[in-house]
N, C-alpha and C positions, 0 to 999 in steps of 0.2 A: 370701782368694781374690780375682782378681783377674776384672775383667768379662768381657775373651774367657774365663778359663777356666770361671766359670761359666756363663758360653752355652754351652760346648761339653761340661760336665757336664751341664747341663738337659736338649741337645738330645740328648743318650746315652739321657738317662733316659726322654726320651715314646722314641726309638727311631726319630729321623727321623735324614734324611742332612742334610747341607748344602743340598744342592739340595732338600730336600722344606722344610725350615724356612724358606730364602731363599723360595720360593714364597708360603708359605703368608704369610710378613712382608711380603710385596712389592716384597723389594730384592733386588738381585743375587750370583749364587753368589760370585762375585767378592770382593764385598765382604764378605760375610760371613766366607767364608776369610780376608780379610785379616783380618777383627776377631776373631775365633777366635784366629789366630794372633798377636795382639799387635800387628800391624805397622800399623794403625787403630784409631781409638778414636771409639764410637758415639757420636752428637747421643743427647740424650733422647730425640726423636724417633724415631728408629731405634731405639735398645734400647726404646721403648716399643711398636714394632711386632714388634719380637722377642720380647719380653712378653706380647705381644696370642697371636703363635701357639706361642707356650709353654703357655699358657696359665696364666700366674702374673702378679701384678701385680706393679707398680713397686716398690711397697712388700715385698711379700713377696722381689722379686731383693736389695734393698738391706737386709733384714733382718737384722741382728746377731746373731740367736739362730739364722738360716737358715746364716748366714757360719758361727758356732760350731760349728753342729751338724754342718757338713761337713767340720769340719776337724781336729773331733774324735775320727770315725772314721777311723784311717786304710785302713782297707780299700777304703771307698769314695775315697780318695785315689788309692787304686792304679787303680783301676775307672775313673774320669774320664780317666789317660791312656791307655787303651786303642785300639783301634784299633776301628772299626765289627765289623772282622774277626774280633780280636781279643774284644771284646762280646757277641758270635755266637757264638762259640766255648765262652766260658763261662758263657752263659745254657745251650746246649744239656747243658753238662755238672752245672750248678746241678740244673736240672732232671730229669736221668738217677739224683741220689740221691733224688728220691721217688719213684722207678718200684721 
């Protein structure tokens, strides 16, 4: 898995937007979308303030067994391209089979 995609898995998983994770890292919505989308590629320094408000470490983003473990499920494959909207959607419906 490639780094924007796993920012943009991670930042699905805590449940932030672009604009609430670029805050929270101290860099621009901007940029982030570019790096999300592939068309930038983060300094250390930046993916490590992106790390900082993920809240997972360096080590843990770069981990082999983190890389495997995601790539191994493919449902959550599916799950990471989804759309915020899209995420919303089928959390509320996750959630409707234990009611």
């Amino acid at each position: 898995m490639e780094v924007n995609d796993r920012i943009t898995f991670l930042r699905n998983q805590k449940g932030l937007t672009v604009n609430k994770l670029a805050n929270l890292a101290g860099i621009s919505q901007s940029f982030l979308r570019e790096i999300e989308l592939g068309n930038k590629k983060p300094t250390i320094e930046t993916l490590s303030l992106v790390c900082n408000a993920l809240d997972i470490s360096l080590k843990d983003f770069f981990d082999d067994s983190f890389k495997s473990n995601l790539q191994k499920n493919e449902l959550q494959q599916e799950i990471f391209r989804l759309t915020p909207e899209q995420t919303e959607l089928l959390t509320k419906f996750l959630k409707s089979l234990h009611e």
